[in-house]
N, C-alpha and C positions, 0 to 999 in steps of 0.2 A: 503493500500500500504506500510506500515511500519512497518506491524508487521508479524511475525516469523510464520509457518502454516507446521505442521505436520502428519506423517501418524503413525496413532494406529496399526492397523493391516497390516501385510507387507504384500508383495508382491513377487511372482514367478519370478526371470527374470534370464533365464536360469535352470540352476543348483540351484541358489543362491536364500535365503529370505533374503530381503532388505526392511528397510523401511527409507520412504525420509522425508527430512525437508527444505522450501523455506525459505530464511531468505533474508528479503528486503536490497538491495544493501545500502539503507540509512537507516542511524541508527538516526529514531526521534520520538519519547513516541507519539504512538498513541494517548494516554490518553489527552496531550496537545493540537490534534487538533483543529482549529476553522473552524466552517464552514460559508464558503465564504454568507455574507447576501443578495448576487444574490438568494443563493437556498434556499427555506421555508421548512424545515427541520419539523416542527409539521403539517404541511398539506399536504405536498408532501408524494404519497405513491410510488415515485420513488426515494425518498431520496439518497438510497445510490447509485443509479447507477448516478443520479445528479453528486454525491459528484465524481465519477470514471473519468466522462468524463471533469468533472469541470478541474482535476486535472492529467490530462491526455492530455490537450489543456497548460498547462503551462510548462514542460517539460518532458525528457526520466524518465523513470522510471524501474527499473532491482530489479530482486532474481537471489540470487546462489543457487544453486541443491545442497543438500549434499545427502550423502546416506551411511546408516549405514550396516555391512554385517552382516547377523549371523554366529557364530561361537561355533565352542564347546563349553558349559559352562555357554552356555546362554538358557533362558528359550525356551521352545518347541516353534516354531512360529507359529503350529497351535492354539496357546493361545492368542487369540489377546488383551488382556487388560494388560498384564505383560510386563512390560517396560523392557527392554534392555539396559544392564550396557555399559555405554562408557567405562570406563575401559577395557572392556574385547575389543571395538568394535566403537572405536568411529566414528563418522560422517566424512566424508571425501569431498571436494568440486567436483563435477563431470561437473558444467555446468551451462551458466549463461545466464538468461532469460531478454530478455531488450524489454518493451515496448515503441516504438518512438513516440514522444511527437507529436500531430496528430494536 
């Protein structure tokens, strides 16, 4: 729920190739997580969705949409492993995903 989730290969939308990026409305180092010792995380083989609804019963939780456009200059998008210079094209915020703390 904290960390940043990308698309490789873009996407048709209209006219345009775009590819999106959801970056978590909370900025907190996944890395740092603890998991809550309600959930048995080495024997449970539902761990992570455990860990979703664990954390999903404690508050709202939001990603902003960005979306990046192609442009002249930038590599062919039928290439889908050639990243895309922000310089020429950066990411732009388009729309904000909020899940209600349930």
């Amino acid at each position: 729920l904290w960390d940043t989730y990308n698309s490789w290969v873009p996407s048709l939308i209209g006219d345009s190739y775009v590819k999106y990026e959801w970056r978590s409305c909370e900025k907190r180092d996944p890395e740092s997580y603890v998991v809550p010792e309600s959930i048995d995380w080495k024997e449970n083989a539902n761990f992570i969705q455990e860990v979703l609804k664990h954390e999903l019963r404690q508050k709202d939780h939001c990603f902003d949409l960005y979306l990046q456009t192609h442009k002249d200059g930038m590599p062919d998008p039928e290439d889908g492993v050639a990243p895309w210079p922000t310089k020429i094209s950066d990411y732009r915020p388009v729309a904000r995903l909020t899940f209600e703390k349930k």
